[in-house]
C-alpha positions in Angstrom: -29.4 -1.6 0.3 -30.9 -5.1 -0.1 -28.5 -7.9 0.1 -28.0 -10.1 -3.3 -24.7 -11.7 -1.6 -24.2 -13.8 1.5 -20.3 -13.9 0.8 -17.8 -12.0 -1.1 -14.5 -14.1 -1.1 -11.6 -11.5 -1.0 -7.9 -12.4 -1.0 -4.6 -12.1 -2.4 -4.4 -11.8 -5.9 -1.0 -10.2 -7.2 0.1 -8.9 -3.7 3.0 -7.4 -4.1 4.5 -9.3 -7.2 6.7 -7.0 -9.3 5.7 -8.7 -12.8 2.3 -9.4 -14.2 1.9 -12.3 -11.8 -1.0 -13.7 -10.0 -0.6 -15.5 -6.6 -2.1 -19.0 -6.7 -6.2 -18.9 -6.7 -6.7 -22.4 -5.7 -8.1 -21.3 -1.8 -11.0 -20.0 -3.5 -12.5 -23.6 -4.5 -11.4 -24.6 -1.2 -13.1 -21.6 0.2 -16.5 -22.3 -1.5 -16.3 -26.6 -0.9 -16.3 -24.9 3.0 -18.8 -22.7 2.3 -21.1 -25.1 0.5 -20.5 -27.9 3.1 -20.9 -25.1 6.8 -23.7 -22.7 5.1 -25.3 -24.6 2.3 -28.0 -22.2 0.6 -25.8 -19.4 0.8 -24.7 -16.9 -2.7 -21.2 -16.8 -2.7 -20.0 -13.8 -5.1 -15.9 -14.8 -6.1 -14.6 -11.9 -8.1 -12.0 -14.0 -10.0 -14.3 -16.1 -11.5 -15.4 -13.7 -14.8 -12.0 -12.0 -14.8 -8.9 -14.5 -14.3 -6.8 -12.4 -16.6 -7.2 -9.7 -14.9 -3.7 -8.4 -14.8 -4.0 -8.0 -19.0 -6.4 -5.4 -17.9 -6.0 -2.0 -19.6 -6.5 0.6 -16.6 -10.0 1.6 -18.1 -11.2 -2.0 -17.7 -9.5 -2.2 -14.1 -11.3 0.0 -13.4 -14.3 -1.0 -14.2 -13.9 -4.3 -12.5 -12.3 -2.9 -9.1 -14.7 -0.1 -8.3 -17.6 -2.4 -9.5 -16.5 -5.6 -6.9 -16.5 -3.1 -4.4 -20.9 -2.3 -5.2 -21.0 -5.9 -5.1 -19.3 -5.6 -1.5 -21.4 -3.1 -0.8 -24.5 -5.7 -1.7 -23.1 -8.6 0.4 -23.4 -9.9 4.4 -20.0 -11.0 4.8 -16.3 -10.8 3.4 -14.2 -13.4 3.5 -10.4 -12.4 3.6 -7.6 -14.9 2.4 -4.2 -13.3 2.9 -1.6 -15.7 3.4 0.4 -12.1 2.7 -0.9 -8.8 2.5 -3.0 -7.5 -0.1 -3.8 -3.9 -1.0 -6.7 -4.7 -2.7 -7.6 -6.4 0.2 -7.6 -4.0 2.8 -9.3 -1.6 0.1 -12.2 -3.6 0.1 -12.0 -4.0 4.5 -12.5 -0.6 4.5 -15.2 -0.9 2.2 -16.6 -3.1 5.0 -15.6 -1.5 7.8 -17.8 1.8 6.6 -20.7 -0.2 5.6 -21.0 -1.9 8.7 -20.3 -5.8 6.7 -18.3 -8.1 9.3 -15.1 -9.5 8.0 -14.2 -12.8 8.5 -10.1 -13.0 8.1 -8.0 -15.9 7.2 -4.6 -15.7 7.8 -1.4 -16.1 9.7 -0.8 -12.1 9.9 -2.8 -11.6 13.2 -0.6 -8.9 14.6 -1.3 -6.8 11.5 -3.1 -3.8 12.5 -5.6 -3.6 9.5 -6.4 -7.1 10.3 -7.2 -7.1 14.0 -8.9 -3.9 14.1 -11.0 -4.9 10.3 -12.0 -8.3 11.2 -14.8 -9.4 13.1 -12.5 -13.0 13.7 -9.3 -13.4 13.1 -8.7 -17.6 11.6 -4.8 -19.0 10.7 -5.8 -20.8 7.9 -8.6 -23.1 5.9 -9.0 -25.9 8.3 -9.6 -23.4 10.9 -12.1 -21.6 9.3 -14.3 -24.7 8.6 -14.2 -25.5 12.0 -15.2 -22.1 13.2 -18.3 -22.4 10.7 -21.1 -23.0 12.9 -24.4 -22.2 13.0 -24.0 -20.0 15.7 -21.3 -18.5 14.3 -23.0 -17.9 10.8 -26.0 -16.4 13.2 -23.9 -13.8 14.8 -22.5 -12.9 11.4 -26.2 -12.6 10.4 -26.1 -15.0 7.1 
């Protein structure tokens, strides 16, 4: 499968709120000023971005919109993983990764979590972490 993506930004989004409540989507502009600034050039796919009231979804249109993200997964070189907590979504869409052979880049404090050790390719605590560990070489061995 040809490539369209060079990220797909992943991350929390209701976790494991009760109500119809999202979790705060202001990493993912951080996440793409990173991005743009360490691997200028690159596509950057952010599935919030056409669907930000997502949880007024009926389950037809969820539907829709989960297993189609997970294609565009399929069609990207990277995943990016926010989870300042743990997201089934999430670790749908590592799995995702893990059988398509896409490396996962994880950013989070929750590196004793099984799914994300054995998922992620490296393992970062949080944003300012991650921009530092956006190198070239880096990027290279991730192959983007």
């Amino acid at each position: 499968m040809e490539k369209k993506y060079d990220f797909f930004l992943a991350g929390v989004i209701q976790g494991s709120h009760v109500e119809k409540l999202v979790h705060e989507q202001d990493y993912r502009e951080q996440l793409k000023e990173i991005l743009t600034t360490h691997a200028p050039g690159r596509i950057v796919y952010c599935p919030v971005e056409n669907h930000r009231g997502s949880v007024e979804y009926s389950d037809a249109e969820a539907h829709e919109v989960f297993f189609g993200h997970l294609d565009i997964i399929r069609a990207s070189r990277v995943m990016i993983a926010f989870l300042p907590t743990a997201s089934m979504g999430t670790a749908v869409e590592m799995e995702i990764c893990r059988q398509e052979n896409i490396p996962v880049v994880a950013i989070t404090p929750l590196r004793h979590n099984w799914v994300v050790r054995l998922y992620s390719r490296a393992v970062l605590p949080d944003l300012a972490a991650f921009a530092d560990w956006l190198t070239p070489a880096n990027l290279a061995a991730l192959g983007v």
